[in-house]
DSSP file (Angstrom, degrees, kcal/mol; ACC not computed):
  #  RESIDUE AA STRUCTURE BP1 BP2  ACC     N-H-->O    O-->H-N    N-H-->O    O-->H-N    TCO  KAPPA ALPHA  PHI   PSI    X-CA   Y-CA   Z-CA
    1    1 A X              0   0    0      0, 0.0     2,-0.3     0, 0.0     0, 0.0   0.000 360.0 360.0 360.0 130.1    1.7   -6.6    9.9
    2    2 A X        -     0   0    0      1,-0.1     2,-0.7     0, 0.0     0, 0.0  -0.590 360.0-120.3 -76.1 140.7    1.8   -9.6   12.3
    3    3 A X        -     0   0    0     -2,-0.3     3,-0.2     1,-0.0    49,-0.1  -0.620  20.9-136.6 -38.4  85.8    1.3   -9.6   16.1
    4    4 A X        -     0   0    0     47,-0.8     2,-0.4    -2,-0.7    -1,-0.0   0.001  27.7 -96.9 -72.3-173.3    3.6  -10.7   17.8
    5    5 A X        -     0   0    0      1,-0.1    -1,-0.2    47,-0.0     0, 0.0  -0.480  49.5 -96.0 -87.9 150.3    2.8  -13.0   20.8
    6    6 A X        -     0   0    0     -2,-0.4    25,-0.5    -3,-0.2     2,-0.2  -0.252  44.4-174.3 -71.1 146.6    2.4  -11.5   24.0
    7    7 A X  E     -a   31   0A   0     46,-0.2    48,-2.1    23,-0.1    49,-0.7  -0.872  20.6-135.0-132.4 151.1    5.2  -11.4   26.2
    8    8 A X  E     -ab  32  56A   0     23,-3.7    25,-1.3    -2,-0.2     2,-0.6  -0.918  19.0-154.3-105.4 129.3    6.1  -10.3   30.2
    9    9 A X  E     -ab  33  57A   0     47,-3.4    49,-2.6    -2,-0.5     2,-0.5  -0.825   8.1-157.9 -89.7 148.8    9.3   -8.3   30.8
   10   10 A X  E     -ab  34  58A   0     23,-0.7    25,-2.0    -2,-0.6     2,-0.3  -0.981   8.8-175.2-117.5 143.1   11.0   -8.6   34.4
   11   11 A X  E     +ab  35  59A   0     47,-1.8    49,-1.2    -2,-0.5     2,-0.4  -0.877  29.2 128.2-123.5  77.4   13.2   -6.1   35.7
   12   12 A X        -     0   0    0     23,-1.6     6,-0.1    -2,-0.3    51,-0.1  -0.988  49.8-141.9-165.3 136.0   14.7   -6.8   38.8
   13   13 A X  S    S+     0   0    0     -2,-0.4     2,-1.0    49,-0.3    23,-0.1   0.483  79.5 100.8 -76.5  -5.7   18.9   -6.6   39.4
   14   14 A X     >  -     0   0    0      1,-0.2     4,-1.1     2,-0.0     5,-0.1  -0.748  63.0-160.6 -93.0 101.7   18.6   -9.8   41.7
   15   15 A X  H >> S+     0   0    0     -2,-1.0     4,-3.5     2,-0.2     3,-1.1   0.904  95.7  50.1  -7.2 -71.5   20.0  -13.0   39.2
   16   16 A X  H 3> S+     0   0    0      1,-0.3     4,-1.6     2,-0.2     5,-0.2   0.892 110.7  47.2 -46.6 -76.1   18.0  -15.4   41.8
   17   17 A X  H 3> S+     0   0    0      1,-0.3     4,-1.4     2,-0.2    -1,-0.3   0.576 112.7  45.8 -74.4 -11.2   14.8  -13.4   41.7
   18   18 A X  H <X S+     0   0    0     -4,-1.1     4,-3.2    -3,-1.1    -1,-0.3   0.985 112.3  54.4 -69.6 -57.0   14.5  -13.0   37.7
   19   19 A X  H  X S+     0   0    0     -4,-3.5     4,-2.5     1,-0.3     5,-0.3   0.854 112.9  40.6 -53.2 -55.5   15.3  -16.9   37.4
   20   20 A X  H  X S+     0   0    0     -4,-1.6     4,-2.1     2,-0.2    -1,-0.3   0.898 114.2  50.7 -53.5 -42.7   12.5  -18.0   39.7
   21   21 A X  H  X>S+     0   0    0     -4,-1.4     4,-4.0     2,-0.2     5,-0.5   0.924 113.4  50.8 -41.8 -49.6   10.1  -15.5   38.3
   22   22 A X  H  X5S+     0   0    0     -4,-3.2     4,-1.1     2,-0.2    -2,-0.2   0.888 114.5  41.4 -44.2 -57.7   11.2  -17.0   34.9
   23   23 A X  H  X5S+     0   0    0     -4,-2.5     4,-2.0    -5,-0.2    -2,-0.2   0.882 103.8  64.3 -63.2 -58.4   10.6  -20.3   35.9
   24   24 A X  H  <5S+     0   0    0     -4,-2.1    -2,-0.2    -5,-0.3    -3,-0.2   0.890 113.6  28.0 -51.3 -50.6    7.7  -19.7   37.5
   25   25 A X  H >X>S+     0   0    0     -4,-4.0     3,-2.4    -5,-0.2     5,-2.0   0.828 114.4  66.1 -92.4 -19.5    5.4  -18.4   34.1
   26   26 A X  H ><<S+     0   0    0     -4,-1.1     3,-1.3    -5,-0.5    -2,-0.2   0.971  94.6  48.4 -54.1 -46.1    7.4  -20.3   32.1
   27   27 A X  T 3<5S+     0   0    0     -4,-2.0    -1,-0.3     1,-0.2    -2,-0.2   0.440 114.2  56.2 -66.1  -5.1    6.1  -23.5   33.7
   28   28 A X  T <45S-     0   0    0     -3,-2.4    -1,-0.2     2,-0.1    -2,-0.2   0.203 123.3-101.2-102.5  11.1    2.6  -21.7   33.0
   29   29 A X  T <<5S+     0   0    0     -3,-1.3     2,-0.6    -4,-0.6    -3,-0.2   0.576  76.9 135.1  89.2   8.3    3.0  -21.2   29.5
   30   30 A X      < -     0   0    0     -5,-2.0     2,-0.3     1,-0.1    -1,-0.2  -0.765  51.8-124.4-106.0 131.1    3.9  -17.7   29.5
   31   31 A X  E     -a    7   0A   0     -2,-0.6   -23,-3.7   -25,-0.5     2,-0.5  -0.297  32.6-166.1 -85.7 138.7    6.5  -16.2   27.7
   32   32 A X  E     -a    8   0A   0     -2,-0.3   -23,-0.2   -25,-0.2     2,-0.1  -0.737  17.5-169.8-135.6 102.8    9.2  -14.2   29.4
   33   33 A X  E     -a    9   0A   0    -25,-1.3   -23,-0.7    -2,-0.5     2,-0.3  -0.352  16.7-145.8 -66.2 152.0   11.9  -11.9   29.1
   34   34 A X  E     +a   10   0A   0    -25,-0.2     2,-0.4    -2,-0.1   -23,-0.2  -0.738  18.3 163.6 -87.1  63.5   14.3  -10.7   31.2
   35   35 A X  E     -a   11   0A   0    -25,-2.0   -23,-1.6    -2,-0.3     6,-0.1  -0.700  24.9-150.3 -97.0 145.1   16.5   -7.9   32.4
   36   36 A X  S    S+     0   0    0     -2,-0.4     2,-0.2   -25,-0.2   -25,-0.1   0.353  78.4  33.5-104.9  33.5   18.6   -6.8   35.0
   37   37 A X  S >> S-     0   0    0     26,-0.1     3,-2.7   -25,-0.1     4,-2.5  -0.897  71.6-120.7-158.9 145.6   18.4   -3.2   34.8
   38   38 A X  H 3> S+     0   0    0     28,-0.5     4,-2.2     1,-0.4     5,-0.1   0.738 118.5  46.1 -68.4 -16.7   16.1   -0.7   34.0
   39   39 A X  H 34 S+     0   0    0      2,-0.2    -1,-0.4     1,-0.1     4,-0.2   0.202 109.9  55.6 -99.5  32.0   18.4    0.7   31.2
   40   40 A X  H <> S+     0   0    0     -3,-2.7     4,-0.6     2,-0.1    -2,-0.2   0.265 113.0  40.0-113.6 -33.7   18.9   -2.9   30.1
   41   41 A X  H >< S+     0   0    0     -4,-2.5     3,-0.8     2,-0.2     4,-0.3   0.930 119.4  50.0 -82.5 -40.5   14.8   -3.2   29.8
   42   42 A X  G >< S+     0   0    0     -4,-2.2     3,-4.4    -5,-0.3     4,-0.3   0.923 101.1  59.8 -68.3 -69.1   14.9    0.5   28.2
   43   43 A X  G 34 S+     0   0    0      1,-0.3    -1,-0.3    -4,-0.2     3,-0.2   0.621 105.1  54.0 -34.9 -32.8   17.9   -0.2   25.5
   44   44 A X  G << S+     0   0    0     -3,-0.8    -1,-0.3    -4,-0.6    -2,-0.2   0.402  97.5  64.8 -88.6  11.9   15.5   -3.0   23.9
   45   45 A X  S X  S+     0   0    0     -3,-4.4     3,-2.2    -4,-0.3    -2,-0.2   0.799  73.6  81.8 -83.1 -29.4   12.5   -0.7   23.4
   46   46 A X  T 3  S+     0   0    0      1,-0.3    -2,-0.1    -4,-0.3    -1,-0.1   0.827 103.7  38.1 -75.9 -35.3   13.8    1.9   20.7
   47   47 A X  T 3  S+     0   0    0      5,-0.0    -1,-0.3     2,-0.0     2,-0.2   0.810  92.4 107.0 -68.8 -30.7   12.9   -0.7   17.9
   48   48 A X    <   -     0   0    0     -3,-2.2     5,-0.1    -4,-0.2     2,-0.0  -0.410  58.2-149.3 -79.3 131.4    9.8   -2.1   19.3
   49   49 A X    >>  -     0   0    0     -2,-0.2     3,-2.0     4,-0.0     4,-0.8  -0.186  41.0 -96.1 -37.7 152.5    6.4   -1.2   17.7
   50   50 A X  G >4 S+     0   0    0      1,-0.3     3,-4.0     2,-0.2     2,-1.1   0.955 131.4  54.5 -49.4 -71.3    3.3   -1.1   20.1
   51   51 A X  G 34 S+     0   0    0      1,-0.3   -47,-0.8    -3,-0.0    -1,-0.3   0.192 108.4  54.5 -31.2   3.2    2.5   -4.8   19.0
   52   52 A X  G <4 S+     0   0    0     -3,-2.0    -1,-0.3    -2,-1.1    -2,-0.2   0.434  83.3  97.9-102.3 -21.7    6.1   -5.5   20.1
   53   53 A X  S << S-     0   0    0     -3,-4.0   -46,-0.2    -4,-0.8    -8,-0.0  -0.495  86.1-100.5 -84.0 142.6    6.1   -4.2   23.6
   54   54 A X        -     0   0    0     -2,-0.2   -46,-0.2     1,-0.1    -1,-0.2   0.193  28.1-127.3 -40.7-177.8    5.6   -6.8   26.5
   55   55 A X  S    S+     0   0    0    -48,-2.1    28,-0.3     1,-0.4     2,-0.2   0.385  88.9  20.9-121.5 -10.5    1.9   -6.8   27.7
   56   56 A X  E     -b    8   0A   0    -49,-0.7   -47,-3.4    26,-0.1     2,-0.4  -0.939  68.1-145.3-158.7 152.2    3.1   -6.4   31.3
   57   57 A X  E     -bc   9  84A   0     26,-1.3    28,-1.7    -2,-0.2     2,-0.8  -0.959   8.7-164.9-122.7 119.7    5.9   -5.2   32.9
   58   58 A X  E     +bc  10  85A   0    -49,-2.6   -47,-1.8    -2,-0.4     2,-0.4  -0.818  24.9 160.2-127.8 106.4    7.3   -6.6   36.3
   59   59 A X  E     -bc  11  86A   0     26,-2.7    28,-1.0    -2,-0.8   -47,-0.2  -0.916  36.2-119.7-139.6 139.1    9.6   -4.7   37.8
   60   60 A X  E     - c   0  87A   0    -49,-1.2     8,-0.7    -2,-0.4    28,-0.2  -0.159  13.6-145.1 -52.7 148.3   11.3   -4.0   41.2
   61   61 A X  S    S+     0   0    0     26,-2.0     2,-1.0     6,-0.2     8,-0.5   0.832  78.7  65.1-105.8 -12.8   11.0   -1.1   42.5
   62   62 A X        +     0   0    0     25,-0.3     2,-0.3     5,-0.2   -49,-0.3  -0.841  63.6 145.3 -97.5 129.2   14.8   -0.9   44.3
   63   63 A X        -     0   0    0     -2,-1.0   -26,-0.1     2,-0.1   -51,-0.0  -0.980  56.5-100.4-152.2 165.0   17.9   -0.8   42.1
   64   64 A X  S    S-     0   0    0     -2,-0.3     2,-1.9     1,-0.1    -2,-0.0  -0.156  97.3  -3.7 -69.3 156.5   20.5    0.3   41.8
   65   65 A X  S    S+     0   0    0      1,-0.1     2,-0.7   -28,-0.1    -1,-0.1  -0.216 137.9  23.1  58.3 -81.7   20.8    3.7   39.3
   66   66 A X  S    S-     0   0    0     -2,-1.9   -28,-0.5    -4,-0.0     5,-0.1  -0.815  83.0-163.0-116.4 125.3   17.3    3.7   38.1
   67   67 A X    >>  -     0   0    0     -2,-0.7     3,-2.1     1,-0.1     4,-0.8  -0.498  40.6 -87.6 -96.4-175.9   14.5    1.9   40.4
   68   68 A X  H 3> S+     0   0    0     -8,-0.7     4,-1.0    -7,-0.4    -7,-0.2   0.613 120.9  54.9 -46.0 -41.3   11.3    0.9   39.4
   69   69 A X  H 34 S+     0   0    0     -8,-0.5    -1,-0.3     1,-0.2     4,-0.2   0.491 106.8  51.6 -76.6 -20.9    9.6    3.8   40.0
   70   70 A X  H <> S+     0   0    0     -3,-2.1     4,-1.7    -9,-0.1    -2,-0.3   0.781 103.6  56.3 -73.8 -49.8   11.7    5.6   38.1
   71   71 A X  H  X S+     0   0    0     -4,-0.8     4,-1.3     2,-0.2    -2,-0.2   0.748 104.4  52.7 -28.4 -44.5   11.5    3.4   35.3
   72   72 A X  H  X S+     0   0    0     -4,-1.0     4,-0.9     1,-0.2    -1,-0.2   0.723 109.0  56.2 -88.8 -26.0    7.7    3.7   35.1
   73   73 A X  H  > S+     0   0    0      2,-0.2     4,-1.2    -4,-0.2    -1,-0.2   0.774 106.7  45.9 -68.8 -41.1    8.3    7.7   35.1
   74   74 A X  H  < S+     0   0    0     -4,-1.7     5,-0.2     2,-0.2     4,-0.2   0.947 109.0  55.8 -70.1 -39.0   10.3    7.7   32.4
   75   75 A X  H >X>S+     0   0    0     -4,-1.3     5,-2.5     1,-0.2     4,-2.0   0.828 109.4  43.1 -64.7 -23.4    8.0    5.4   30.4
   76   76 A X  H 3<5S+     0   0    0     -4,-0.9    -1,-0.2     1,-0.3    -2,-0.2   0.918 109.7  61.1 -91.0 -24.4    4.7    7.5   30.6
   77   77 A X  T 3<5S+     0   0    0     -4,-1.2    -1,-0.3     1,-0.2    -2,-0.2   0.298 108.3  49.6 -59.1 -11.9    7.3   10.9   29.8
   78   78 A X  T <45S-     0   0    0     -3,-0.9    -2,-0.2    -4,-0.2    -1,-0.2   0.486 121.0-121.6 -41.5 -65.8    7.8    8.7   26.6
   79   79 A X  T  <5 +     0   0    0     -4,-2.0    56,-2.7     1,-0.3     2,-0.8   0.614  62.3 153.5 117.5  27.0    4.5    8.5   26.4
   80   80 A X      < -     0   0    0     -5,-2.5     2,-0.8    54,-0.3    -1,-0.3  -0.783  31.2-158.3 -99.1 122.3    4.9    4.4   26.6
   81   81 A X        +     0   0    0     -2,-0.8     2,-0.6    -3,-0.1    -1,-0.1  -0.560  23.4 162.4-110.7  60.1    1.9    2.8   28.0
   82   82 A X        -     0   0    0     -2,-0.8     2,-0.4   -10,-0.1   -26,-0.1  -0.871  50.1-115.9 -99.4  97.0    3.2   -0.9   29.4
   83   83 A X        -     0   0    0     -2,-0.6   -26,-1.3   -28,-0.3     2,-0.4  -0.205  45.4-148.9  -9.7  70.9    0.8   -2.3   31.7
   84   84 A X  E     -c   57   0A   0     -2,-0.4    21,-1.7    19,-0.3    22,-1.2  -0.643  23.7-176.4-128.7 119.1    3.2   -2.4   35.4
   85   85 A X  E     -cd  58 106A   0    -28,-1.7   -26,-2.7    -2,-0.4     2,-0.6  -0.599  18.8-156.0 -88.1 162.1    3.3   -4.7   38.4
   86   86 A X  E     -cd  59 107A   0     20,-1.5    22,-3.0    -2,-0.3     2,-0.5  -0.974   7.5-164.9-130.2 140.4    5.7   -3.5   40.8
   87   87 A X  E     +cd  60 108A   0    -28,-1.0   -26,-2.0    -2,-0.6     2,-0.4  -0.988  20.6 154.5-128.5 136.3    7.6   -5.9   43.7
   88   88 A X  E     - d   0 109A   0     20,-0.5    22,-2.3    -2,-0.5    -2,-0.0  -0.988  55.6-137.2-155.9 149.9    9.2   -4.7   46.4
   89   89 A X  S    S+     0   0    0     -2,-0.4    20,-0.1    20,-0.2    -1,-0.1   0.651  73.3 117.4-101.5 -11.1   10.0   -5.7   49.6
   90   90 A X        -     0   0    0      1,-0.1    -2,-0.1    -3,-0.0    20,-0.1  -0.213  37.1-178.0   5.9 108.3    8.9   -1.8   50.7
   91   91 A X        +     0   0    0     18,-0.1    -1,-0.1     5,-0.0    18,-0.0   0.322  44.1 113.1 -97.5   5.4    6.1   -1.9   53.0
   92   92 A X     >  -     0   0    0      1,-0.2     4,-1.0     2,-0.1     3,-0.4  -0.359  59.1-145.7 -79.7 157.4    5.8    2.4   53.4
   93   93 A X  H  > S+     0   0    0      1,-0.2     4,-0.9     2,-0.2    -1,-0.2   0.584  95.0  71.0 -86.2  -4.3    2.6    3.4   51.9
   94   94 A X  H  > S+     0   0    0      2,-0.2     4,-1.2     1,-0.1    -1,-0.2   0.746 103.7  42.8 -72.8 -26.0    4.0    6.5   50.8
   95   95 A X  H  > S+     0   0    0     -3,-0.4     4,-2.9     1,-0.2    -2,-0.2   0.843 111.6  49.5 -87.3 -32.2    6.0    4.4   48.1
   96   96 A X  H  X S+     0   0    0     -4,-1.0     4,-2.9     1,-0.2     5,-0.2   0.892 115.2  53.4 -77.8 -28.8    2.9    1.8   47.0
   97   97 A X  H  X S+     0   0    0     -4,-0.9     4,-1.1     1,-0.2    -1,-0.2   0.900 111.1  45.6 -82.2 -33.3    0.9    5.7   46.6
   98   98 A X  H  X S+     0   0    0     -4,-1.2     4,-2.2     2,-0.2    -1,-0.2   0.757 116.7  41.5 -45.5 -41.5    3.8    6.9   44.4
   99   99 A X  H  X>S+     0   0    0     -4,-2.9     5,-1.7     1,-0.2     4,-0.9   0.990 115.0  48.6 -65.0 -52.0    3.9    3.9   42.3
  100  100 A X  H  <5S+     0   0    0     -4,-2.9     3,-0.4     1,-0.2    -2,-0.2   0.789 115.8  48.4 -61.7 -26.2    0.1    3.6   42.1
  101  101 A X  H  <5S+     0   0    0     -4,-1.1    -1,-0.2    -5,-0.2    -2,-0.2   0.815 106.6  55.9 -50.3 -58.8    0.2    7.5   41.1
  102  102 A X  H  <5S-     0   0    0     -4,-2.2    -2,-0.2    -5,-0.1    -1,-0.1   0.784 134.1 -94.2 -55.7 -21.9    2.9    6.8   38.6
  103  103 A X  T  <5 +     0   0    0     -4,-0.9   -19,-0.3    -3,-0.4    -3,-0.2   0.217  67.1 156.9 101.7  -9.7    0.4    4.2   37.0
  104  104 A X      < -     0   0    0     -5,-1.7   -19,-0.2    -6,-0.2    -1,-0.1  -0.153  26.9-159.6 -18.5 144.0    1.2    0.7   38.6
  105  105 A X  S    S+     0   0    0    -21,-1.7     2,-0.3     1,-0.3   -20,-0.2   0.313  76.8  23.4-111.9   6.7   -1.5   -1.7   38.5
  106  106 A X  E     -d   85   0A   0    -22,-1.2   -20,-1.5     2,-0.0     2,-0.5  -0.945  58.5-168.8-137.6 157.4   -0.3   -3.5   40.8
  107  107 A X  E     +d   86   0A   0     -2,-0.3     2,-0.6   -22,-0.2   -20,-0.2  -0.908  29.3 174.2-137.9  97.1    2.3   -3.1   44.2
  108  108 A X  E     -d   87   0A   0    -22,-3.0   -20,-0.5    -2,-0.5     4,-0.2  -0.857  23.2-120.8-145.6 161.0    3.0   -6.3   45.5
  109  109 A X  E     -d   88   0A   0     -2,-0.6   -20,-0.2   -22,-0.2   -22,-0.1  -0.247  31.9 -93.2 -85.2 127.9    5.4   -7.7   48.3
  110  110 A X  S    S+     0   0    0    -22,-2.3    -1,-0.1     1,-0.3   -22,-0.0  -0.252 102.4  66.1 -77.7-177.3    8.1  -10.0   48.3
  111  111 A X  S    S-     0   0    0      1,-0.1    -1,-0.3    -3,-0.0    -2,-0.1  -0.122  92.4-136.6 -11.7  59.3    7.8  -12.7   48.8
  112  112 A X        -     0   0    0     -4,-0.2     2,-0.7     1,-0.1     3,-0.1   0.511  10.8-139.1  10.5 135.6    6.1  -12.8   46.1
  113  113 A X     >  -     0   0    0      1,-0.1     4,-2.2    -3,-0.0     3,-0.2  -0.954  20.7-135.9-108.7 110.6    2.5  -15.2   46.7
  114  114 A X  H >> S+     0   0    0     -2,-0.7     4,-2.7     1,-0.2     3,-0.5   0.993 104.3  51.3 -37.0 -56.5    2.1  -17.4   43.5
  115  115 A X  H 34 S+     0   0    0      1,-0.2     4,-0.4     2,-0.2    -1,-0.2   0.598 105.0  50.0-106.4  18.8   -1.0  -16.7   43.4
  116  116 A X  H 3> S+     0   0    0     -3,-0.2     4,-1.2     2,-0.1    -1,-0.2   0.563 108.3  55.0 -41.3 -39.9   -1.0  -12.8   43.7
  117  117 A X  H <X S+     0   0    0     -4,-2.2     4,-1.2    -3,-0.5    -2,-0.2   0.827 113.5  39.9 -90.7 -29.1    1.5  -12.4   41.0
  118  118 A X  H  X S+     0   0    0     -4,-2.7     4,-2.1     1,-0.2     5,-0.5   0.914 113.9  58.9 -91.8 -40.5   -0.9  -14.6   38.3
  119  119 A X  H >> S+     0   0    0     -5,-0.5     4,-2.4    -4,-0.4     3,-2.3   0.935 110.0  36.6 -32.3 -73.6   -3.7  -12.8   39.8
  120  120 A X  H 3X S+     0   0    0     -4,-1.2     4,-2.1     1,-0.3    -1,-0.2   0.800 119.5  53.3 -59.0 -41.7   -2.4   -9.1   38.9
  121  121 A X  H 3X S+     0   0    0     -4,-1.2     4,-1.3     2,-0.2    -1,-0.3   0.873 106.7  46.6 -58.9 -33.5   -1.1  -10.5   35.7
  122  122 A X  H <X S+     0   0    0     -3,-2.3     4,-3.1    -4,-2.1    -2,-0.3   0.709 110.3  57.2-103.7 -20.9   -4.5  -12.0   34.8
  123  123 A X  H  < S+     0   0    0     -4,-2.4    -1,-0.2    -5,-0.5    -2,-0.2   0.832 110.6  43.7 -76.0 -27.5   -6.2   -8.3   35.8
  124  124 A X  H >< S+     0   0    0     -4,-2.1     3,-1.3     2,-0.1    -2,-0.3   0.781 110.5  55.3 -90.2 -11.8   -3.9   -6.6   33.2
  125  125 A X  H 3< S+     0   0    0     -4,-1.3    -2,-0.2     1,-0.2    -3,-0.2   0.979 112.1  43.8 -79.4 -54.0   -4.7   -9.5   30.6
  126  126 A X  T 3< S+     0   0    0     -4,-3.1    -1,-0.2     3,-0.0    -2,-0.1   0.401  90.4 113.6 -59.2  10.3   -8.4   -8.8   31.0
  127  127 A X  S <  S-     0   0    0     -3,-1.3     5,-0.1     1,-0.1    -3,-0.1  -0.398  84.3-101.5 -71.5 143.4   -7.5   -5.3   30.8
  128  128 A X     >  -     0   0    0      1,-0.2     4,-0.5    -2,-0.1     3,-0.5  -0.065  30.2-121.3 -55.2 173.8   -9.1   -3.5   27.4
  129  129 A X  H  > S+     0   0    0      1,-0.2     4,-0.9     2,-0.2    -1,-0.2   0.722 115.0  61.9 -83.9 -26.6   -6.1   -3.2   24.7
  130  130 A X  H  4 S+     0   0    0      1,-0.2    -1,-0.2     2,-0.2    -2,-0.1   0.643  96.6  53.5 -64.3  -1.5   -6.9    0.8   24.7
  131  131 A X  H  4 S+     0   0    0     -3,-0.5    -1,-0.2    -7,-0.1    -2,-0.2   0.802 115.8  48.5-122.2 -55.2   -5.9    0.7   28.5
  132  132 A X  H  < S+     0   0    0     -4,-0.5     2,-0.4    -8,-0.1    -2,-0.2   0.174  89.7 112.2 -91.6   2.0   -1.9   -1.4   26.7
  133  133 A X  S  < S-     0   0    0     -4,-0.9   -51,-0.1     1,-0.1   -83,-0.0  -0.920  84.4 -99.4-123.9 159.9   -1.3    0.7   24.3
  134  134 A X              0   0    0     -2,-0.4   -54,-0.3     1,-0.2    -1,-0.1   0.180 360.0 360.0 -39.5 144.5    1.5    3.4   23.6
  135  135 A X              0   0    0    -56,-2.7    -1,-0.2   -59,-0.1   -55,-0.2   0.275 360.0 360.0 -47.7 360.0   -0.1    7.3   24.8
């Protein structure tokens, strides 16, 4: 079986914020999916093999019907192990201790900082592969 090449999902219900995120690794060479809802990111998993799941996941943590945080709860109850930055415009620390609890590796705040987001990105890409795959 082949590998496929690694990929980033985004999650985030704002149009605006996907397309600049989009734009933004694309123009770095990284390849990127999209959705705008957390059952929109879940409804393209059921098929995917570990080697088929993104390599990070970047997802807001308010939306509407399921947020982020929710997302990331459902995935580890699945026992699906996707490597997850979280953006939020949130500042409580009770939320960033829930996420980071949930299994975040990273919680960070929009605005987004360019070079934050490639930062957190480039800490789960040096992350072991045992750390990125399914529980």
């Amino acid at each position: 079986m082949t590998q496929s090449s690694p990929w980033i999902a985004i999650v985030d219900d704002d149009p605006a914020v996907l397309k600049a995120l989009a734009r933004f690794l694309r123009l770095r060479a990284i390849e990127v999916r999209t959705y705008v809802s957390a059952q929109d990111f879940l409804a393209s998993l059921p098929e995917k093999t570990s080697d088929e799941l993104p390599e990070c996941l970047i997802v807001d943590l308010q939306m509407p019907e399921m947020s982020g945080l929710e997302l990331q709860h459902h995935l580890n109850r699945a026992g699906i192990r996707i490597p997850t930055i979280v953006i939020t415009a949130s500042r409580e620390a009770e939320m960033r201790d829930q996420c980071e609890a949930a299994g975040a590796e990273s919680y960070l705040l929009k605005p987004l900082e360019d070079t934050s987001l490639l930062a957190a990105i480039n800490e789960i890409r040096a992350m072991p592969d045992q750390r990125k795959r399914p529980r």
